[in-house]
N, C-alpha and C positions, 0 to 999 in steps of 0.2 A: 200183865194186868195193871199195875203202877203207871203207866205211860199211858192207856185207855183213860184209868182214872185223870190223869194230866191232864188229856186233850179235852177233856170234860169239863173242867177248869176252867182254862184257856178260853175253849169256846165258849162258854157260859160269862165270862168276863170281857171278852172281846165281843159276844151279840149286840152289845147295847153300842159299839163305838160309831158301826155305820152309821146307826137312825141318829148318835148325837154330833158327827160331824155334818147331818144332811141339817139337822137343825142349828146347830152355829152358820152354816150357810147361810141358810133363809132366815135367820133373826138380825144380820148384819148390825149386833151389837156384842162386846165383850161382856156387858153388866148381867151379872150371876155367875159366871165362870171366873174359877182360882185357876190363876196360871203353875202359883205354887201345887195344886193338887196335880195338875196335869204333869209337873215336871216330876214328880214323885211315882206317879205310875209308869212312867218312862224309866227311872232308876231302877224300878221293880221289876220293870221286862228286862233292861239290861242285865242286873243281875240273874232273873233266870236264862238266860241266855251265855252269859259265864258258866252258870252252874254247869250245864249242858257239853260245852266245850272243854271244862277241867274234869267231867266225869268221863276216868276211863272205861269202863262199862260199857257207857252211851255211845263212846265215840267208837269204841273195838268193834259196833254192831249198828254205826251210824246209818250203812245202805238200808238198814232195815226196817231204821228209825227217825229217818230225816221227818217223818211229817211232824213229829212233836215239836220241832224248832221252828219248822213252820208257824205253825200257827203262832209261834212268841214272834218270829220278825214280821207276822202277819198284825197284832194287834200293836208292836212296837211303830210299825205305818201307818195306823188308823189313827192313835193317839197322836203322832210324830204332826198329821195334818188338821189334826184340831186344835194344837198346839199353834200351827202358821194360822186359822182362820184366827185363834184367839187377837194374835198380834194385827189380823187386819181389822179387824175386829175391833180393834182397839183405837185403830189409826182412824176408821168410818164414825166412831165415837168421839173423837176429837172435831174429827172437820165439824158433826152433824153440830157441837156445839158451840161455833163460832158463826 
């Protein structure tokens, strides 16, 4: 039931990453985006992602349990390219000002 609970989590944290990578897309600006926040919630999937790997438990019963990891290297990729848009993002922000 704990790992239900998780993926409930997860997915509920990770819903909003698609529609705000589609929107860093189509805003082709970085201004309102913290690179620092986004680097933070990257530590946070990392770390749950440790946890997952050091719990013997999870791992003894991984076939059974892989999709919970799932979904962390799932929102760790969504966040990982909102991160690159930020940086172009950043760079289309530059040119747009010269």
């Amino acid at each position: 039931m704990s790992e239900i609970l998780e993926i409930i989590m997860i997915v509920s944290f990770g819903a909003s990453w698609p529609l705000n990578v589609m929107k860093s897309y189509k805003a082709r600006t970085a201004k309102g985006k913290s690179v620092s926040f986004l680097c933070l919630i990257l530590f946070g999937y990392v770390a749950g992602i440790c946890s997952k790997f050091t719990n013997e438990a999870y791992m003894a019963n991984f076939a059974s349990k892989w999709y919970v990891l799932f979904f962390y290297f799932l929102n760790f990729a969504m966040v990982s390219l909102d991160l690159a848009l930020y940086f172009r993002n950043k760079k289309l922000d530059k040119l747009a000002e010269k």
